[in-house]
GUKE-992649 format. One record per residue (C-alpha): y, z, x. Coordinates in steps of 0.5 Angstrom, whole numbers, padded with zeros to 4 digits, always signed. Example, Ala and Ser with C-alpha at 12.3 -4.5 7.8 and 13.67 -1.06 7.14 Angstrom:
<recs>
-0009+0016+0025 -0002+0014+0027 
</recs>
This chain:
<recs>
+0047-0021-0009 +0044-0015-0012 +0040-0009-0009 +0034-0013-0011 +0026-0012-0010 +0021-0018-0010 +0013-0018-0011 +0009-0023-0010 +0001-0024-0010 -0005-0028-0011 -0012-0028-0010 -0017-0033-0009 -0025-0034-0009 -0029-0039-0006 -0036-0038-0004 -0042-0044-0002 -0044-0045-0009 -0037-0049-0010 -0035-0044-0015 -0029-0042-0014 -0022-0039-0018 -0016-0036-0017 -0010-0031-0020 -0004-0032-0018 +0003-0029-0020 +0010-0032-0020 +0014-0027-0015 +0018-0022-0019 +0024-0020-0018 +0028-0013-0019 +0034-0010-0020 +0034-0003-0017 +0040+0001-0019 +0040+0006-0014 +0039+0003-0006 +0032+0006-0004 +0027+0002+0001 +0022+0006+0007 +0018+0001+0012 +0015+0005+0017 +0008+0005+0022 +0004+0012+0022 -0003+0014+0026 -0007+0017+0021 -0014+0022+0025 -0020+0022+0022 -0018+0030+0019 -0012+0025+0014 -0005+0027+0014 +0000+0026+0009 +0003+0019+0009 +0011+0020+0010 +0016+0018+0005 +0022+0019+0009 +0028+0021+0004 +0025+0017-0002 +0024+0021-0007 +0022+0016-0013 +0017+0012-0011 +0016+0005-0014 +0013-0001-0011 +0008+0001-0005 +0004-0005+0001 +0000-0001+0006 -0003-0005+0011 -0009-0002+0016 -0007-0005+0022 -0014-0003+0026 -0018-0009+0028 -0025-0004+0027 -0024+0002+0023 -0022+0003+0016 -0018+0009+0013 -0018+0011+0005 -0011+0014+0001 -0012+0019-0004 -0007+0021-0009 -0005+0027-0005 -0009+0032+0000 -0015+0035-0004 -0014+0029-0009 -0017+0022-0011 -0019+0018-0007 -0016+0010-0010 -0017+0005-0004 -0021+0004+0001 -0017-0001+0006 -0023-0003+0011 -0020-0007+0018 -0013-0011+0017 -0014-0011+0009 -0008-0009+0005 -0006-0006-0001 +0001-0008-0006 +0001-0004-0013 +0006+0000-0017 +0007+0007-0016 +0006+0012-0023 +0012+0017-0022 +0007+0022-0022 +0004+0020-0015 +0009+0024-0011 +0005+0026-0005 +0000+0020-0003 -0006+0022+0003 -0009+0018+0007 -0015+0018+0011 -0019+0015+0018 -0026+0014+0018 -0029+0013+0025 -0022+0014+0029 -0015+0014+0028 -0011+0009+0025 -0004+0006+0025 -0002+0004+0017 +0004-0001+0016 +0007+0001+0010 +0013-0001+0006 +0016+0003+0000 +0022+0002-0005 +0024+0006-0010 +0023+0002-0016 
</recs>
């Protein structure tokens, strides 16, 4: 089997009207040419710190969980930078990264927070 990473995605609205949709995707599958993947768990103060990338120097694909059950923690593009996410209590994020993000940041509202990420080099 090849070095390889798989994404996949849906999301799916229902609300008391009965209007409902969805948009799913069909898991995508990657080749990656030089082996790269990080899967850690950080705590994230209310002051931000910047999110560990360990050795990995591209990155590619990115899943960030908030593993707090109360407080929600923003990702910003660097220190200083954009922010591009708001990950209330237990939501998540998956997106591919531009290869000019080298530095993402993250942030706790109301107290820290422990993130669960997963990052691959392509």
């Amino acid at each position: 089997m090849a070095n390889e990473v798989i994404v996949a995605g849906s999301l799916q609205y229902t609300d008391a009207n009965s209007a409902t949709d969805s948009l799913q995707i069909a898991p995508l599958t990657f080749s990656v040419a030089t082996v790269g993947m990080l899967h850690l768990t950080q705590s994230i103060p209310t002051a931000g710190a910047a999110i560990n990338l360990g050795g990995l120097g591209t990155l590619g694909q990115v899943m960030i969980v908030n593993r707090d059950t109360t407080n929600y923690v923003d990702i910003y593009t660097a220190s200083g930078g954009t922010k591009f996410a708001k990950l209330l209590a237990g939501r998540f994020l998956i997106l591919p990264i531009s290869s000019n993000l080298t530095a993402p940041y993250a942030q706790a509202n109301t107290a820290a927070v422990i993130i669960e990420y997963m990052m691959t080099n392509i």
